[in-house]
C-alpha positions as semicolon CSV with decimal commas, in nm:
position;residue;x (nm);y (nm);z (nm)
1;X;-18,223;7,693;16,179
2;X;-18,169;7,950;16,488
3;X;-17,837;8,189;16,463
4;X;-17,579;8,087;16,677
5;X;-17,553;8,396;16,926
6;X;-17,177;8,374;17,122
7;X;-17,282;8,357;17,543
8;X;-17,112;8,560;17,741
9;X;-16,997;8,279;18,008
10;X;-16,641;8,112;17,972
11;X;-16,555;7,780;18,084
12;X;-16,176;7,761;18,095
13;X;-16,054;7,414;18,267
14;X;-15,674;7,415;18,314
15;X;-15,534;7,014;18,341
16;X;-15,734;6,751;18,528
17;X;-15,981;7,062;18,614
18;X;-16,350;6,954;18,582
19;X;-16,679;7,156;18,622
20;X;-17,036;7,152;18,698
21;X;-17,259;7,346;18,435
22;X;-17,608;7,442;18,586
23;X;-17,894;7,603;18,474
24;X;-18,298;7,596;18,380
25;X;-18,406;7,391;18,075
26;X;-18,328;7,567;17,745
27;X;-18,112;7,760;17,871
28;X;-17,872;7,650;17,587
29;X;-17,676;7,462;17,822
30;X;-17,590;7,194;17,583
31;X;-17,586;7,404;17,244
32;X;-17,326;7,619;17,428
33;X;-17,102;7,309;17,513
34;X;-17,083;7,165;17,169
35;X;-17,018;7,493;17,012
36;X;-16,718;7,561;17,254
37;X;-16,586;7,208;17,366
38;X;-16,674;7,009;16,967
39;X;-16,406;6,774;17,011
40;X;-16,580;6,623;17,346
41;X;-16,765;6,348;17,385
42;X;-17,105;6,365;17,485
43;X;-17,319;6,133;17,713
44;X;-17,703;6,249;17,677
45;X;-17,861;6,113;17,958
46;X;-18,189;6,210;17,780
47;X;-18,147;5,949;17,562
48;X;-18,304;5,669;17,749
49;X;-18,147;5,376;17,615
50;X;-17,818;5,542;17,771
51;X;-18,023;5,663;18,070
52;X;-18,145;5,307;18,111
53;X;-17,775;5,114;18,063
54;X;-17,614;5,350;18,254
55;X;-17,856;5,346;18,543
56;X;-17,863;4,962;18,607
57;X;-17,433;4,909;18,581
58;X;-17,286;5,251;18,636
59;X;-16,952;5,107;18,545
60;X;-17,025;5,055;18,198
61;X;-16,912;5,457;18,175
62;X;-16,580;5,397;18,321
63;X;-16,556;5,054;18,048
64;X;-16,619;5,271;17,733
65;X;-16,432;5,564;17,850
66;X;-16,124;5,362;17,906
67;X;-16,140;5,181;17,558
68;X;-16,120;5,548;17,431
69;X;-15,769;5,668;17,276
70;X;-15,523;5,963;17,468
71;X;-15,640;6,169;17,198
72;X;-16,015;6,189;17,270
73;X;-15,972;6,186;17,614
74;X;-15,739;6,485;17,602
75;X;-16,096;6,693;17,602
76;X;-16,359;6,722;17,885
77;X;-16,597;6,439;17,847
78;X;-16,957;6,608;17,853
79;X;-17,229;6,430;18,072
80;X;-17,562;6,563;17,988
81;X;-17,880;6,578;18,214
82;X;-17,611;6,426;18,479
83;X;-17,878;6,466;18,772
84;X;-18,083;6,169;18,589
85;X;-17,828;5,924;18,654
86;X;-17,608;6,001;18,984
87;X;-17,497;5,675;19,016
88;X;-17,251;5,748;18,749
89;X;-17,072;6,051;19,000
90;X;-16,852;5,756;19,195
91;X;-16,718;5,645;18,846
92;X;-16,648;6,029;18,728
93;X;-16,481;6,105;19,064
94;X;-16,273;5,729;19,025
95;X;-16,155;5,838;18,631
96;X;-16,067;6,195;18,776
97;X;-15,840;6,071;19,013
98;X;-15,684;5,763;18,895
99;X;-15,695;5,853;18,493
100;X;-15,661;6,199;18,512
101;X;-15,966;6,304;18,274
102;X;-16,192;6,561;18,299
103;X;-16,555;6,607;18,318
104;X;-16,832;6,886;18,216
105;X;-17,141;6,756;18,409
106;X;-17,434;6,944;18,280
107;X;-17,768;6,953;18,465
108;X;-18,068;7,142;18,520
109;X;-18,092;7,078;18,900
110;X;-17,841;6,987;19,192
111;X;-18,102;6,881;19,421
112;X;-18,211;6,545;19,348
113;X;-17,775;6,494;19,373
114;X;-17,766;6,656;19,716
115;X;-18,142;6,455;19,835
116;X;-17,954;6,122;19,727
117;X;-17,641;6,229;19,907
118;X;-17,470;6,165;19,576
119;X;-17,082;6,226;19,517
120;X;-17,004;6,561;19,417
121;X;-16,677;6,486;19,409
122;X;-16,572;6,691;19,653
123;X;-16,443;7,002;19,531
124;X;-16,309;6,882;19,204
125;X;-16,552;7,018;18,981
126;X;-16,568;7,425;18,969
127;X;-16,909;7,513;18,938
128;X;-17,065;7,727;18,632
129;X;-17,440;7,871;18,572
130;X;-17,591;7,982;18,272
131;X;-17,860;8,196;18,280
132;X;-18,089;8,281;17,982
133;X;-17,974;8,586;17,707
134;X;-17,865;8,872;17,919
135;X;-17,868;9,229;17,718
136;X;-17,502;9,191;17,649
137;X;-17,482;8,925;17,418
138;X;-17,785;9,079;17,186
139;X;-17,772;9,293;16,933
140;X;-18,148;9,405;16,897
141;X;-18,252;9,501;17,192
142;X;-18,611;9,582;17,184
143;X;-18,744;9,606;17,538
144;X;-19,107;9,512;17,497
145;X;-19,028;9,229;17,251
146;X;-18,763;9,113;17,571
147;X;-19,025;9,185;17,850
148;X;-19,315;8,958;17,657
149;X;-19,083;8,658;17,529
150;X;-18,836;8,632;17,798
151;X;-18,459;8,533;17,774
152;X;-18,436;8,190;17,665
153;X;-18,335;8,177;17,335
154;X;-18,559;7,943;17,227
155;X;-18,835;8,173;17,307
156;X;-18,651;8,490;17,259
157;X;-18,571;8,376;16,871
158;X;-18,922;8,236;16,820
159;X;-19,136;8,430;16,585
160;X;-19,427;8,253;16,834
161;X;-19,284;8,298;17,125
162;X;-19,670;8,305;17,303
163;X;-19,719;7,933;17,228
164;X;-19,308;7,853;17,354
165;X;-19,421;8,010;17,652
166;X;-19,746;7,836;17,738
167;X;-19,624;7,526;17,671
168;X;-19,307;7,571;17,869
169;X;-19,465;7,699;18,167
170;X;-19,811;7,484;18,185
171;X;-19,620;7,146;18,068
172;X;-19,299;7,139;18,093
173;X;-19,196;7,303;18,413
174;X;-19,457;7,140;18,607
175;X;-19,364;6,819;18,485
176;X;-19,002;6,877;18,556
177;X;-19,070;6,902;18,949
178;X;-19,338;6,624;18,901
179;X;-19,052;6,386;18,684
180;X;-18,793;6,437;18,957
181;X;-19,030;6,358;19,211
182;X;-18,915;6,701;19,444
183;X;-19,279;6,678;19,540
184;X;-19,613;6,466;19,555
185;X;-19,908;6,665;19,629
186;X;-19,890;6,746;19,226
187;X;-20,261;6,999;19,256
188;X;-20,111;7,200;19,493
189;X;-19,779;7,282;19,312
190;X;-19,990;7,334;19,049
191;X;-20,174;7,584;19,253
192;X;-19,846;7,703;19,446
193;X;-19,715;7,806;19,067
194;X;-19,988;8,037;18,951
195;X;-19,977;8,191;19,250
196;X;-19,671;8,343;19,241
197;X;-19,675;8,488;18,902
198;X;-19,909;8,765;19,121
199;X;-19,705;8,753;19,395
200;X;-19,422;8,722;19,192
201;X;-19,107;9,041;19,296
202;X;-19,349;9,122;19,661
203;X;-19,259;9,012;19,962
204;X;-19,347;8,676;20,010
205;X;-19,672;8,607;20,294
206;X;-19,647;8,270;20,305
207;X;-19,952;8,211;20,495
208;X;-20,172;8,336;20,183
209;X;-20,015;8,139;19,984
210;X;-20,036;7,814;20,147
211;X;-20,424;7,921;20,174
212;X;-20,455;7,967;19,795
213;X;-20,281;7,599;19,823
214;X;-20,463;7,436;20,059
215;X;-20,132;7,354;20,240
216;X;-19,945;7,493;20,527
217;X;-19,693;7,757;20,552
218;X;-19,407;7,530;20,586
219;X;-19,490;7,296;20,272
220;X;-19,525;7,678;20,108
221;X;-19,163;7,736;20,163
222;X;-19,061;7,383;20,045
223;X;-19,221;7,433;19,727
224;X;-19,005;7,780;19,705
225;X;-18,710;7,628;19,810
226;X;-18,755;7,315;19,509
227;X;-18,804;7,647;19,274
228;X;-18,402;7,776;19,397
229;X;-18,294;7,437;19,424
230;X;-18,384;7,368;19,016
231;X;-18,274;7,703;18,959
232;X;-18,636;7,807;18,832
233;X;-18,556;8,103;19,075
234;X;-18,376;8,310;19,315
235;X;-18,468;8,448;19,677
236;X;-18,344;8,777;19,800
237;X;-18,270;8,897;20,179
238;X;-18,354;9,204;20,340
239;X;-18,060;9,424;20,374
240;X;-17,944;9,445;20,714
241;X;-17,624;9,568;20,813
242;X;-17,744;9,696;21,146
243;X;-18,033;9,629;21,408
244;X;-18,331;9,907;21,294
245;X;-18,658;9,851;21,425
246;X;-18,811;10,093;21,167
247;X;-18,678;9,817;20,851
248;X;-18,841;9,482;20,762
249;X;-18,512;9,283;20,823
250;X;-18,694;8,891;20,802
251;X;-18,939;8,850;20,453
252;X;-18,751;8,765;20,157
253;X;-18,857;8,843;19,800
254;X;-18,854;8,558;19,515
255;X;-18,797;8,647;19,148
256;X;-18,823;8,390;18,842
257;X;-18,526;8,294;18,643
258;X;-18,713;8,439;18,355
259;X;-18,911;8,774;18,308
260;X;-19,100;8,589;17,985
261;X;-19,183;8,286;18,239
262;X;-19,312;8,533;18,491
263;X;-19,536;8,692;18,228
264;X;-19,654;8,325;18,070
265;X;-19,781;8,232;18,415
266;X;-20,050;8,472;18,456
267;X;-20,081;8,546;18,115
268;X;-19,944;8,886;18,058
269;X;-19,904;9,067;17,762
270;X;-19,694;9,404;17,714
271;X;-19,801;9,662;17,435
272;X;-19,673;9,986;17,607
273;X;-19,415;10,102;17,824
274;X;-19,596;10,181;18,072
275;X;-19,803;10,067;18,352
276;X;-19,817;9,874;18,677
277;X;-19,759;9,494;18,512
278;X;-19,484;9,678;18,226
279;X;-19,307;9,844;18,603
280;X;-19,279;9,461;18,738
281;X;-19,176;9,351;18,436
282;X;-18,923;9,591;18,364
283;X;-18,783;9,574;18,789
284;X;-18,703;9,186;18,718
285;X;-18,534;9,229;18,385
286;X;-18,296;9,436;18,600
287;X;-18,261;9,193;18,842
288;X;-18,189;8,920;18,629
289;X;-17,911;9,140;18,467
290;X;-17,764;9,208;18,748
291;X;-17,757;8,851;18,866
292;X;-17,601;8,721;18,587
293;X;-17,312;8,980;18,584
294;X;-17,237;8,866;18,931
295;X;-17,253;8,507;18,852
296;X;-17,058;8,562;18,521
297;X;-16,768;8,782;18,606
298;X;-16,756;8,571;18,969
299;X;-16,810;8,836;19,165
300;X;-17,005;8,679;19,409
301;X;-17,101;8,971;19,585
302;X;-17,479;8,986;19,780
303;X;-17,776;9,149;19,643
304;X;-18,072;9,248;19,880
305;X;-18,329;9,458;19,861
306;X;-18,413;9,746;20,145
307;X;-18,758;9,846;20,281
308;X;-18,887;10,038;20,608
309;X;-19,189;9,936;20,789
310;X;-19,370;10,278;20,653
311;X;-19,310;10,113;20,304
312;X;-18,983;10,340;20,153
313;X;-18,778;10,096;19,888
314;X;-18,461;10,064;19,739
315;X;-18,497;9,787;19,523
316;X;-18,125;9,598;19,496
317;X;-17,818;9,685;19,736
318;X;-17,507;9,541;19,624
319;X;-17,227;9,404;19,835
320;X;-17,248;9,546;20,187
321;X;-17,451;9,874;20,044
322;X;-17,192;9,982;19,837
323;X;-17,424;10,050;19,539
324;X;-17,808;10,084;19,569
325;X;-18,074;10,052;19,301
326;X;-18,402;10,202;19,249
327;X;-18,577;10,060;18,965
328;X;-18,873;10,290;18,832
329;X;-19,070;10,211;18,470
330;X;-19,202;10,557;18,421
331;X;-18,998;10,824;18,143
332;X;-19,031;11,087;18,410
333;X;-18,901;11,061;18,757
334;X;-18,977;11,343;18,967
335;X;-18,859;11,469;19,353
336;X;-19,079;11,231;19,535
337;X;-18,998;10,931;19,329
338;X;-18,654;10,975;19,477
339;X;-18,741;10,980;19,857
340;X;-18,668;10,611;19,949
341;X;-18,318;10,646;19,777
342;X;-18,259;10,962;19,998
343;X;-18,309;10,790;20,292
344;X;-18,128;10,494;20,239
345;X;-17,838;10,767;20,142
346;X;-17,888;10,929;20,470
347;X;-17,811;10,567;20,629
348;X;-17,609;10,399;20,483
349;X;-17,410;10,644;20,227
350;X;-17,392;10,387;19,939
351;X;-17,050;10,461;19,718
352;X;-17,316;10,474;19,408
353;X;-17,709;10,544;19,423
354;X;-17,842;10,489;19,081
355;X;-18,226;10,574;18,991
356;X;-18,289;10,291;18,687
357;X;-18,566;10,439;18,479
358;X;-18,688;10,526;18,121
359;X;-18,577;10,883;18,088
360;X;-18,379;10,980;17,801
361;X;-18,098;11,138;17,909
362;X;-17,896;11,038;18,200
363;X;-17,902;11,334;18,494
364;X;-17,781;11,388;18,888
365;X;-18,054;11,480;19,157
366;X;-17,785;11,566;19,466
367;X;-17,646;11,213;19,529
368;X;-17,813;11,068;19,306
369;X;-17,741;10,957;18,927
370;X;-18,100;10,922;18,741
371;X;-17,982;10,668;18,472
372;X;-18,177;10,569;18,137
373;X;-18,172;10,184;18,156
374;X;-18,009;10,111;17,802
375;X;-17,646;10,288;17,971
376;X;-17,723;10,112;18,312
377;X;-17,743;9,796;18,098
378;X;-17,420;9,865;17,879
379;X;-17,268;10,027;18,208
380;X;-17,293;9,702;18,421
381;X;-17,167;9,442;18,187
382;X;-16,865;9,688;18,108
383;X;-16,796;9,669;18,503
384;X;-16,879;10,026;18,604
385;X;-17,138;9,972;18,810
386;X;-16,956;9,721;19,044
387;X;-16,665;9,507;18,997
């Protein structure tokens, strides 16, 4: 049996408070609710005799919930895979309002609710992610072991972790935009999904993409869009705070929810700390650690990315370019690495300008701190790197 290891993410409902719990499959979405809420009941609508009953008379929830005694019902109820049956969201919001209980409705994707225009109640449920292990809640932190499994701790705690992958990536996530039916041309997802393991952390062109595909543009950035929507993966902007002409201010970026996934999908396997595919790697661990803190701590604050026409990069600005990030893999960063930070310094004049790298020992070049990643890591989730 897998150690128990505690998540960072706290789910505190005051009285008749309910909440929505999202995230990717295996996740440890439901692990994480029976470990904190084990007095709950739990509705698994995985289990398809439930998913069938409940499906054809919706009603039958509100029925067996009402038989229940004060006592049980003092908890959250837990509704599992809730996006499988969102029939049962007008009996939830009728029990909230009239009985006073309270509901965790746990999901892996919102947007089969939102396609069916189904009730989501309206502002009565706070909303919650989980994303996979973030550095924070792991003791052992070994950085190629991280970069080749990935974060989700049943791949991160599997001694195979090569097999997890494969089959969670070839099978399983296909099928999960296939079983939801976000989308019907099923080769040329299939297509759309290897291709942006390479493309994977660039700036998206979706007209090569949809020529890999053999669809158009616009059917390029549906598919991306059912990748946010099951939370499979994130978009980020172009910074902007003014008009430049000399800064790429339209083309987003799109990073997996997963650096393991990333590396599953075209096959990529890390034995040294260095290199191109180890620098990609290591720039989307960041991200994801970053993303999490915000979503965590409820920060809510924007993260964008910064890039001029003649190809200078800052990889993440926070907020309104309070705090930019380079991200560099290599153990040595030298004067030239650090030109794209200077200029974005000369802009905007960021309240922090942090260099993210694999040096030893953490240093200042002028305005800028050159910072090993392990202290970036433990700096961020102890809320000195924004907050």
């Amino acid at each position: 049996m897998q150690p128990y290891i505690d998540r960072i993410l706290k789910i505190n409902l005051p009285p008749r408070q309910s909440a929505f719990l999202w995230g990717a499959r295996k996740t440890g979405k439901s692990t994480y609710l029976k470990k904190c809420f084990p007095q709950s009941l739990v509705y698994d609508f995985l289990k398809t005799d439930l998913f069938f009953e409940l499906s054809k008379r919706p009603s039958l929830l509100r029925e067996r919930l009402l038989a229940k005694d004060n006592k049980t019902l003092n908890y959250p109820v837990i509704l599992d895979e809730v996006q499988k049956v969102p029939q049962v969201l007008d009996e939830i919001h009728w029990l909230i309002e009239n009985k006073g209980l309270r509901f965790i409705l746990c999901g892996s994707s919102a947007r089969k609710l939102k396609r069916g225009k189904a009730n989501l109640l309206g502002g009565r449920a706070w909303r919650y992610e989980m994303f996979p292990f973030v550095s924070a809640e792991l003791k052992d932190f070994n950085l190629l072991h991280v970069l080749n499994s990935g974060m989700i701790p049943a791949h991160y705690l599997n001694k195979n972790s090569k097999k997890a992958l494969t089959a969670y990536t070839q099978d399983y996530l296909k099928e999960e935009v296939f079983a939801e039916g976000l989308t019907r041309n099923i080769p040329a997802f299939s297509r759309f999904f290897e291709a942006i393991g390479y493309s994977h952390g660039e700036l998206i062109n979706y007209s090569n993409i949809a020529r890999e595909c053999g669809v158009d543009s616009k059917t390029v950035k549906e598919y991306y869009q059912i990748l946010v929507d099951t939370l499979l993966g994130r978009m980020i902007d172009p910074f902007k705070r003014r008009q430049n002409r000399r800064v790429i201010s339209a083309t987003p970026k799109f990073y997996l929810f997963d650096v393991g996934v990333a590396g599953a999908i075209i096959n990529r396997r890390l034995n040294e700390e260095k290199g191109e595919l180890f620098g990609k790697a290591f720039e989307h661990l960041i991200f994801m650690e970053i993303a999490a803190y915000n979503s965590y701590n409820e920060l809510d604050y924007r993260i964008n990315f910064w890039r001029t026409k003649h190809g200078l990069e800052v990889d993440f600005i926070l907020g309104e370019g309070e705090v930019a990030i380079e991200v560099k893999s290599m153990s040595r960063i030298d004067k030239r690495d650090l030109r794209p930070m200077a200029a974005f310094i000369e802009e905007y004049s960021p309240r922090k300008a942090l260099v993210v790298c694999n040096e030893k020992e953490e240093r200042v070049h002028g305005q800028i701190q050159i910072m090993p990643y392990r202290k970036f890591l433990r700096d961020l989730w102890e809320g000195k790197i924004i907050h």
